[in-house]
C-alpha positions, -999 to +999 in steps of 0.1 A: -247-120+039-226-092+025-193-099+018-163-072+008-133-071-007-104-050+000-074-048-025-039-034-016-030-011-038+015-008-048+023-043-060-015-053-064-032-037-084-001-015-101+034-017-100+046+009-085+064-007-058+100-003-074+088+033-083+088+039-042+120+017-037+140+044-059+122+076-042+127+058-007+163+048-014+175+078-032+159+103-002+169+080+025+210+075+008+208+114+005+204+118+043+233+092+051+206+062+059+209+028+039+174+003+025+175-030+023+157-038-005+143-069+004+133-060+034+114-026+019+094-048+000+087-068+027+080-041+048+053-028+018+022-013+035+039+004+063+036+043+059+065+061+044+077+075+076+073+043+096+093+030+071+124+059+067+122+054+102+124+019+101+158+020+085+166+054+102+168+033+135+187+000+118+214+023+111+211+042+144+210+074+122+185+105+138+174+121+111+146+147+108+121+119+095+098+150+078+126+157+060+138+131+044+098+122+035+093+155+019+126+143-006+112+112-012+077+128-022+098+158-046+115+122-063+082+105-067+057+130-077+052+120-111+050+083-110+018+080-128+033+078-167+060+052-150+033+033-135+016-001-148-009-021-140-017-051-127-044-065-151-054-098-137-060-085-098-082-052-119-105-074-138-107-092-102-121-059-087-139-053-118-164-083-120-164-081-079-179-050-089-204-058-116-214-086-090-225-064-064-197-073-042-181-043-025-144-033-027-124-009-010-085-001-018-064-002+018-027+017+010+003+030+033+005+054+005-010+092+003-041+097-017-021+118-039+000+093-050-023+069-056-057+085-074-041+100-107-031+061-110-063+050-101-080+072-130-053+061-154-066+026-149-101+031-144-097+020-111-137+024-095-140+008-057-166+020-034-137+032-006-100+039+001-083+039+032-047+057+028-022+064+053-036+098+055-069+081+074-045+064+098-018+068+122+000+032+121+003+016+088+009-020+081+012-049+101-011-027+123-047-036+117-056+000+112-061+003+074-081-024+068-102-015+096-106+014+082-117-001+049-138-022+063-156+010+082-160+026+051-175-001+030-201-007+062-188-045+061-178-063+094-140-072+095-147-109+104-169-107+067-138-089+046-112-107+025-082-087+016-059-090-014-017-083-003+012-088-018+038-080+015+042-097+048+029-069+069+002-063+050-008-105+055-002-095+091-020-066+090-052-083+076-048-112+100-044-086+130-078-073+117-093-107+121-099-106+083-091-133+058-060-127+036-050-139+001-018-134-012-007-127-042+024-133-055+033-107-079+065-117-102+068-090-125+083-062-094+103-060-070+129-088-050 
C-alpha cells in the first residue's frame, strides 16, 4: 500500500515566509490596507489575493485586489538569494525519496516564486500543486487534493507536512493526515 507525502513549501521546507510578510505588508500599507502579522502567518497557505483580500475586507478598504498583488510580486521577485532552507524537513523529503515513497510540494504560492528556490536547494518531489492549479487556497482542501491527484495517491493514504493553521485545516478538510511542524527560526 502506497503511501505519499506532501510537504508545504514557505515555512517548511524554506523560510521564506517573512520574505512574503514584507512584500504583502509593504504592497498592502501602500494601498492604505493594514496586516496583522500574526494573523498572516497564521493565514499562511491562503493565496496571495485571498489573503490582500482578507485584510482588504478587515479594514473595509475596496481596493483593486490585482493591483495591489501585482506590487507585491514587483517587491518579491527576487527572493531566491534572501531565501534559506529548512534542512531537517529537506533531508525528510530526501530519504522519503530514496525510499520510494512519493512526495509532492502543496503551496498558496505561484510556481514562479517557488522553483528557482526549489533548484537552489535541490529540491526534487515527484509533483507540485501551486495556487496557479487552484482557485481556493488554504484552509480549502483544494491544494492538497490536487497533490494528491498528481502523485496518483488517494487522499485518505496522504500525510501532509504544515507549518500554518489553515494549512492543518486544509489537510484535515482533505480527509488527509496532518503533521505540524513547528518552525522557530521565522516568523511570529
Amino acid at each position: 500500500m502506497q503511501y505519499g507525502y506532501i510537504f508545504d513549501f514557505d515555512g517548511v521546507l524554506v523560510n521564506t515566509m517573512e520574505l512574503h510578510y514584507e512584500a504583502y505588508s509593504q504592497a498592502c500599507r501602500e494601498f492604505g490596507i493594514p496586516v496583522d502579522k500574526k494573523r498572516f502567518f497564521s493565514q499562511a497557505g491562503m493565496t496571495g489575493r485571498e489573503q490582500i483580500r482578507f485584510f482588504a475586507e478587515k479594514a473595509g478598504i475596496e481596493v483593486d485586489i490585482e493591483s495591489v498583488y501585482q506590487r507585491k510580486s514587483e517587491l518579491g521577485k527576487d527572493w531566491t538569494d534572501r531565501a534559506a532552507d529548512i534542512s531537517v524537513n529537506i533531508q525528510l523529503l530526501n530519504i522519503l525519496r530514496q525510499n520510494g515513497v512519493k512526495v509532492a510540494v502543496a503551496t498558496g504560492s505561484t510556481p514562479k516564486s517557488i522553483l528557482p528556490i526549489m533548484a537552489k536547494f535541490g529540491i526534487e518531489v515527484d509533483a507540485v500543486a501551486t495556487s496557479e492549479d487552484v482557485k481556493r487556497g488554504k484552509p480549502n482542501p483544494d491544494l492538497f487534493l490536487r497533490a494528491a491527484e498528481k502523485l496518483g495517491i488517494p487522499p485518505q493514504r496522504c500525510i501532509v507536512i504544515e507549518d500554518s493553521d489553515v494549512g492543518i485545516e486544509a489537510a484535515k478538510n482533505a480527509g488527509m493526515k496532518a503533521m505540524r511542524f513547528y518552525n522557530n527560526s521565522g516568523g511570529v
